[in-house]
Wavefront OBJ file of the C-alpha trace (Angstrom):
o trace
v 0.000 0.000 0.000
v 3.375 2.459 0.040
v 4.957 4.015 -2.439
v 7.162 0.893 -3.087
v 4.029 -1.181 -4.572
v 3.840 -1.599 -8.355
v 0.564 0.377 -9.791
v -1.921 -2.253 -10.994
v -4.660 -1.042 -13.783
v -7.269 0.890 -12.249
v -5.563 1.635 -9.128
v -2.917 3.964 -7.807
v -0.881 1.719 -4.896
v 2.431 3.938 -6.210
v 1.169 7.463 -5.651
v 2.138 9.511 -3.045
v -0.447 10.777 0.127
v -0.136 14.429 -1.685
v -1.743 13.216 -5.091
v -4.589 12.058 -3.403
v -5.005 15.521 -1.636
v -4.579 17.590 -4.698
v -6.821 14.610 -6.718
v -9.430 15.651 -4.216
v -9.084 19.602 -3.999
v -7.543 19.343 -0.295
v -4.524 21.408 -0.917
v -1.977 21.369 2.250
v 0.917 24.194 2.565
v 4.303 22.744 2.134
v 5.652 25.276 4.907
v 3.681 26.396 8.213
v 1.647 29.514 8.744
v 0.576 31.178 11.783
v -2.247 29.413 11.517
v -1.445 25.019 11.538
v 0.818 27.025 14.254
v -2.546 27.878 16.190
v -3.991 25.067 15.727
v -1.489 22.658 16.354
v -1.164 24.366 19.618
v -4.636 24.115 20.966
v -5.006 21.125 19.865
v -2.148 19.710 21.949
v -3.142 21.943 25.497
v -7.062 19.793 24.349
v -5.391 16.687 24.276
v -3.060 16.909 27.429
v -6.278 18.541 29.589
v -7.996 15.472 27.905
v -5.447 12.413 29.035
v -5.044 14.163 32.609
v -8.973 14.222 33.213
v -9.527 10.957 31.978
v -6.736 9.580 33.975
v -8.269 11.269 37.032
v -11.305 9.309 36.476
v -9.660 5.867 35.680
v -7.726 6.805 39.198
v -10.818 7.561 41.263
v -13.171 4.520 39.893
v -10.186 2.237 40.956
v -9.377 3.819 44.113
v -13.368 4.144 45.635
v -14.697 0.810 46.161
v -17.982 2.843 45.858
v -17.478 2.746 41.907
v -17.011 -1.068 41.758
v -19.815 -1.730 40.130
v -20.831 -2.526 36.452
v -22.431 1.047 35.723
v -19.329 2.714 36.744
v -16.416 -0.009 35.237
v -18.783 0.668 32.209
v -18.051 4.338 32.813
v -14.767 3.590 33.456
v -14.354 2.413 30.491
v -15.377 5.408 28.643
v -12.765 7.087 30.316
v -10.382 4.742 28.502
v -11.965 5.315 25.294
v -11.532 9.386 25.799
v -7.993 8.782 26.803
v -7.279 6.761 24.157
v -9.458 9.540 21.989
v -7.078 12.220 23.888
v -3.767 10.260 22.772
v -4.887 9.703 19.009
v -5.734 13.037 18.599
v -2.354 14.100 19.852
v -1.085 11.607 17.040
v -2.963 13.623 14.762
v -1.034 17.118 15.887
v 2.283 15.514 15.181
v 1.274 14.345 11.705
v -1.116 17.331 10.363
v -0.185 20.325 8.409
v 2.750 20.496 6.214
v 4.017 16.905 8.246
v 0.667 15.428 6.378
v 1.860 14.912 2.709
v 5.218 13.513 3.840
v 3.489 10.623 5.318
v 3.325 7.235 3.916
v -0.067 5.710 3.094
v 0.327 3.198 5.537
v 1.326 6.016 8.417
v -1.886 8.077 7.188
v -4.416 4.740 7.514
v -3.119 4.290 11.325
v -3.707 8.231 11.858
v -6.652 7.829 10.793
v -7.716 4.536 12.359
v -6.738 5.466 15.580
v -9.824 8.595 15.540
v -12.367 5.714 14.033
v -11.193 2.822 16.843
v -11.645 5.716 19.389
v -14.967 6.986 18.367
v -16.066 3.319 17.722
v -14.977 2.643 21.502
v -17.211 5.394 22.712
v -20.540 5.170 20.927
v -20.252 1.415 22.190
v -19.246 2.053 25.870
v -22.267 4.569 25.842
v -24.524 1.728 24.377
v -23.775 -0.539 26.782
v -24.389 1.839 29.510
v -28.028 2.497 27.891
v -28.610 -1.302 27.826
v -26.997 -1.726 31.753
v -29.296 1.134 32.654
v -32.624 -0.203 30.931
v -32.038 -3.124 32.856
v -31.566 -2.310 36.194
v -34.214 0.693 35.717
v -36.844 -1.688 35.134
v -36.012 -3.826 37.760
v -36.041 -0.493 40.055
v -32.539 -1.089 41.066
v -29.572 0.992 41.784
v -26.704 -1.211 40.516
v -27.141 -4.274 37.980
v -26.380 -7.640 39.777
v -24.183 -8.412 36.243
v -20.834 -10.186 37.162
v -17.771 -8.685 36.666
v -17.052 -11.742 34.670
v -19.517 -10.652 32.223
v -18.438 -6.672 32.387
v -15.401 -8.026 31.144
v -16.703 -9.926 28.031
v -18.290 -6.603 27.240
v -15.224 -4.627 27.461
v -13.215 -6.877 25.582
v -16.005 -6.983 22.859
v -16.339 -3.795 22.833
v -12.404 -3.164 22.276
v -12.137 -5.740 19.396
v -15.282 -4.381 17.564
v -13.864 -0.602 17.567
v -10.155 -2.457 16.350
v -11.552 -4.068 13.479
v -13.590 -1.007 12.710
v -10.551 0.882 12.391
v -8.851 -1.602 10.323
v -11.497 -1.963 7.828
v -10.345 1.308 5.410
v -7.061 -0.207 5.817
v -8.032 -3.811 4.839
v -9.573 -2.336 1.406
v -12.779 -0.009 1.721
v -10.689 3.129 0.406
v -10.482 4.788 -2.875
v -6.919 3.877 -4.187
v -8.590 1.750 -6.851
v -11.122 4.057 -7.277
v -10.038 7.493 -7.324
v -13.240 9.134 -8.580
v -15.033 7.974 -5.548
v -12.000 9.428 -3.011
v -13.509 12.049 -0.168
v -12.545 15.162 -0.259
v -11.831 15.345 3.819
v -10.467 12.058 3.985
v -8.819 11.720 0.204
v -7.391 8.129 0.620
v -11.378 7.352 2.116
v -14.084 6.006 0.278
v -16.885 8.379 -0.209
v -19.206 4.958 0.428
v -17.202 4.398 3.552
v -17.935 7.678 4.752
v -21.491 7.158 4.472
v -21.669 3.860 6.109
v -19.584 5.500 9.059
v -21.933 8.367 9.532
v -25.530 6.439 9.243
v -24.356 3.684 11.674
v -22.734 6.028 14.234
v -25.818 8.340 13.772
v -28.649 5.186 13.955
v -26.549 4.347 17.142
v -27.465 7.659 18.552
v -30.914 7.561 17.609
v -31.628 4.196 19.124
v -29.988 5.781 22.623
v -32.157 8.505 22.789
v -34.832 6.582 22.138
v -33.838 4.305 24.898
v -33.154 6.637 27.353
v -36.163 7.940 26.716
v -38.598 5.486 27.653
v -36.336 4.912 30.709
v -37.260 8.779 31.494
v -40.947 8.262 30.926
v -40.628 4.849 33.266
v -38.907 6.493 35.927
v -41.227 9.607 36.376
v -44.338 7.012 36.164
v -42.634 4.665 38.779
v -41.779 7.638 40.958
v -45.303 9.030 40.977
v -46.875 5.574 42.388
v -44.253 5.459 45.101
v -45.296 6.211 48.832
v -43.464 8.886 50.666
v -41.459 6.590 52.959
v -38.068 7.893 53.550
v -35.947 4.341 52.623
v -37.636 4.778 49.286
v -37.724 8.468 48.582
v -33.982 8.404 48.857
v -33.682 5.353 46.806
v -35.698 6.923 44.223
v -33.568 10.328 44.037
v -30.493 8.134 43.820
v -31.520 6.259 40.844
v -32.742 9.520 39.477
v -29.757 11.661 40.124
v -27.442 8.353 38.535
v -29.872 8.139 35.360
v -29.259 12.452 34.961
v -25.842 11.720 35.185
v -25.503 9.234 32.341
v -28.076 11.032 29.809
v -25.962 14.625 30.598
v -23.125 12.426 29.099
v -25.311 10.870 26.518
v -26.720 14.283 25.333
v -22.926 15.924 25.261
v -21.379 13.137 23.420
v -24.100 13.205 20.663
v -23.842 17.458 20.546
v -20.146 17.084 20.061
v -20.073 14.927 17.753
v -22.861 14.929 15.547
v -22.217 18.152 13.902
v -19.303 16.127 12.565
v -20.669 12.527 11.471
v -23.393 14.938 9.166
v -20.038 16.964 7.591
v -18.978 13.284 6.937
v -21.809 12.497 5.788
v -22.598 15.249 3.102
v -18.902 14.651 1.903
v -19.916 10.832 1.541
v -22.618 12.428 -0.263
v -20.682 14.504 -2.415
v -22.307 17.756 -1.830
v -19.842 20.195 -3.509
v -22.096 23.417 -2.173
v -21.472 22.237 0.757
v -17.965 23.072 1.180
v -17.170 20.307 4.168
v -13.782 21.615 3.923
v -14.501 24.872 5.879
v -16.547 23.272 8.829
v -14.108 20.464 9.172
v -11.748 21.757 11.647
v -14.718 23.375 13.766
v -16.742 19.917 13.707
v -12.846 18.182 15.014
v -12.524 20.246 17.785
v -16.059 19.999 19.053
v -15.670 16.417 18.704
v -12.278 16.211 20.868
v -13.600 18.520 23.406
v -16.192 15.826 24.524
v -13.383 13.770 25.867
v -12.884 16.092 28.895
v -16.428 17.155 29.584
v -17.202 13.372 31.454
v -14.866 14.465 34.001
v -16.383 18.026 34.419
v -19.723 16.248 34.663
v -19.334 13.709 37.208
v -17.232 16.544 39.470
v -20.821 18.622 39.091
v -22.915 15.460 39.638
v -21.198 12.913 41.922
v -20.216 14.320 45.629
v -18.228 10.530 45.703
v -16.527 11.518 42.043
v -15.683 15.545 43.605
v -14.467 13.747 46.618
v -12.461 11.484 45.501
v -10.647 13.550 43.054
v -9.969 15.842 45.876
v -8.319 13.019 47.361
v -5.886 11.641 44.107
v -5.050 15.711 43.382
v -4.336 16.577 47.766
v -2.004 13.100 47.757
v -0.068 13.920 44.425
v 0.258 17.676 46.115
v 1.350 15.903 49.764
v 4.242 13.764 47.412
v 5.102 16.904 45.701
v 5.604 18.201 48.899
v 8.085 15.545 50.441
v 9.910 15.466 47.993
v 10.849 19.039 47.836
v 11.378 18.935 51.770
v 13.693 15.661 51.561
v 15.597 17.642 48.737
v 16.336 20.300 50.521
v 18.559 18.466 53.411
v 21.194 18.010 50.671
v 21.310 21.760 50.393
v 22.184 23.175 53.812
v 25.028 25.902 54.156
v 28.224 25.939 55.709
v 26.735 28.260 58.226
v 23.920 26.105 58.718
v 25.852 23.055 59.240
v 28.348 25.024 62.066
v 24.702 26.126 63.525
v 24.026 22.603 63.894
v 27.285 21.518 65.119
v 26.774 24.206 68.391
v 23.485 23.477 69.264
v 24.634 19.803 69.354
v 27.351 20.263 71.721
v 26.473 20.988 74.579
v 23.253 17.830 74.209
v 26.641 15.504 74.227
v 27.837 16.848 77.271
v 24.301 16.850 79.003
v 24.021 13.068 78.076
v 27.707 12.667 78.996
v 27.046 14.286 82.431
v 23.674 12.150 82.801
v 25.666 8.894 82.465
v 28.243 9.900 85.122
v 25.799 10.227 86.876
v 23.686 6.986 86.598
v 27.267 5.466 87.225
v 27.808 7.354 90.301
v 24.435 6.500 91.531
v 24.564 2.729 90.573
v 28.434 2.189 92.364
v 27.069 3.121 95.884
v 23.807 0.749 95.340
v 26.433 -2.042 94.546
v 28.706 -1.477 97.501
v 25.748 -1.449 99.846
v 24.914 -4.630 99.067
l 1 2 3 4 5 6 7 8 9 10 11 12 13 14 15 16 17 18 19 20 21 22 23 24 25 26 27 28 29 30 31 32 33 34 35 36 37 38 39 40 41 42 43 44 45 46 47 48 49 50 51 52 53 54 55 56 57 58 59 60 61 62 63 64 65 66 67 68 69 70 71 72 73 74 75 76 77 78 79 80 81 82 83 84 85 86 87 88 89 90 91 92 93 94 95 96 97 98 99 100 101 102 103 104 105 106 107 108 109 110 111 112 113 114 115 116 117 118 119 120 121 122 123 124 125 126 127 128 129 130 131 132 133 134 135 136 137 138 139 140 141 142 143 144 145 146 147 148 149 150 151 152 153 154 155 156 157 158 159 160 161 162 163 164 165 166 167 168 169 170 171 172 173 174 175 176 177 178 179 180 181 182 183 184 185 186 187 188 189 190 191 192 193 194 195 196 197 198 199 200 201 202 203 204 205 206 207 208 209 210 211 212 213 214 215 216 217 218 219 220 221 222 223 224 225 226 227 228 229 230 231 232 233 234 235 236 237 238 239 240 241 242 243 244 245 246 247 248 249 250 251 252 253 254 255 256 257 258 259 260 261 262 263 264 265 266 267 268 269 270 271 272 273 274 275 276 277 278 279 280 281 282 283 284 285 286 287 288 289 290 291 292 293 294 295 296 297 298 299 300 301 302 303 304 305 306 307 308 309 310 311 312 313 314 315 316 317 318 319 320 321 322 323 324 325 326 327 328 329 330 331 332 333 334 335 336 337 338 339 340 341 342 343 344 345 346 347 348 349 350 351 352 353 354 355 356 357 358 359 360 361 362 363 364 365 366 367 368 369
């Protein structure tokens, strides 16, 4: 798929990354401007604010033995999906811009897979939450009785489905045997890829509003036929305040990012009065941003999340601390050590004196008897 590859009829295995971009009108600056300088930069403060909040939350769910349950390794696992989102996206800084036509084909397919393995990882995690929730809802319970056994099937599902999703461009659904058909945001993409992309990721959405939803309408029902006892008023406002938690993240993750699956889309299209080209960057950073607004969201929701953190950020401070205090002994003055040297002097005499003493005392004892 390089450069090295013969050229077959039909298709174009010997062509540079930069013919595709000019092939599709996606011309890239050979030398940087002020702004891929701008952008670049932003992009990487995003990414490291991303991968520290994420980690935060990966820290705290492992830490509280509160979180051990399903909903929250679930959750957890989200986190791992941003953090992974946070680290492909810094990929993407060190290989956009000029850096982007020097790449190989090969480079450019794993720049790109890493974003669609990411993005795959999240819509997933957040189905599987919206299934975990619609089951325990309806059972009017807090926390599903599933087994961590079975949490980790999901996970590992869920991590092999958003591999292979990212590998499937790679493993032939692109345009290098078809270059009328090439995207113009993606140019080594398939315009029908793009389309398949954006309607699945967009029917996921759908069918996760719908479901959370009719957990809504099922919860305000439930909670109306309830009596007033305390035990179950609380129990009630804790399954409610859990279930706002989850759709806040649900509802951000589908305003971030599907301003972005419908630019996809309308290039899959090929709407050229569209001009995808200008809202692309816009629709990127929206879409990265939703990686660190989880975090933000369970410090407003959870009083467990807030408090925890408090606790990971106060011990890295405390360690911070120590170390800076057992530095400084290796840094004491001459003066200082002479200061030291006085004030222990006459200590050594006191104990000398006090053991004369005991020796004194203990010689008459012996003699009297």
């Amino acid at each position: 798929m390089d450069t090295q590859t013969d050229d077959t009829e039909g298709c174009y295995y010997n062509r540079s990354v930069k013919f595709f971009y000019e092939q599709s009108g996606k011309n890239i600056s050979d030398h940087w401007r002020k702004r891929d300088y701008v952008i670049v930069t932003l992009g990487m403060t995003v990414c490291f604010i991303v991968i520290f909040s994420n980690l935060l939350v990966i820290g705290a769910i492992l830490k509280n033995r509160r979180f051990h349950f399903p909903i929250y390794y679930l959750l957890g696992n989200l986190a791992v999906a941003d953090l992974f989102s946070g680290v492909s996206y810094l990929h993407l800084m060190f290989h956009t811009g000029p850096w982007t036509i020097k790449l190989s084909k090969y480079r450019w397919f794993v720049r790109q897979g890493l974003i669609d393995t990411s993005l795959t990882a999240s819509v997933l995690n957040l189905l599987a939450v919206a299934v975990e929730r619609h089951q325990t809802i309806f059972n009017m319970q807090l926390h599903s009785k599933m087994s961590i056994r079975r949490v980790f099937i999901i996970i590992v599902f869920i991590w092999l489905v958003a591999i292979v999703m990212g590998l499937v461009p790679t493993m032939g659904w692109h345009c290098l045997c078809d270059l009328e058909n090439c995207s113009t945001m993606a140019p080594l993409y398939s315009r029908s890829y793009l389309v398949f992309w954006a309607v699945l990721n967009l029917l996921t959405f759908s069918i996760m509003v719908a479901v959370y939803t009719r957990i809504f309408i099922y919860v305000r029902h439930k909670s109306k036929q309830m009596s007033q006892h305390t035990t179950q008023m609380r129990h009630r406002e804790t399954v409610f305040n859990l279930m706002k938690t989850v759709s806040m993240i649900l509802g951000c993750f589908v305003i971030c990012w599907t301003p972005g699956l419908v630019v996809l889309l309308l290039d899959g299209l090929g709407c050229d009065k569209c001009k995808v080209l200008r809202y692309e960057k816009y629709s990127l950073v929206l879409a990265e941003c939703n990686s660190f607004v989880n975090p933000i969201i369970y410090c407003f929701r959870d009083k467990d999340m807030r408090r925890t953190f408090k606790d990971i950020l106060c011990c890295l401070c405390r360690r911070g601390d120590n170390r800076k205090s057992t530095s400084g002994v290796h840094f004491n003055t001459l003066e200082h050590e002479n200061y030291k040297s006085r004030i222990a002097e006459p200590t050594e005499k006191s104990n000398g004196a006090l053991l004369i003493r005991d020796d004194s005392e203990d010689v008459p004892a012996s003699s009297e008897t």
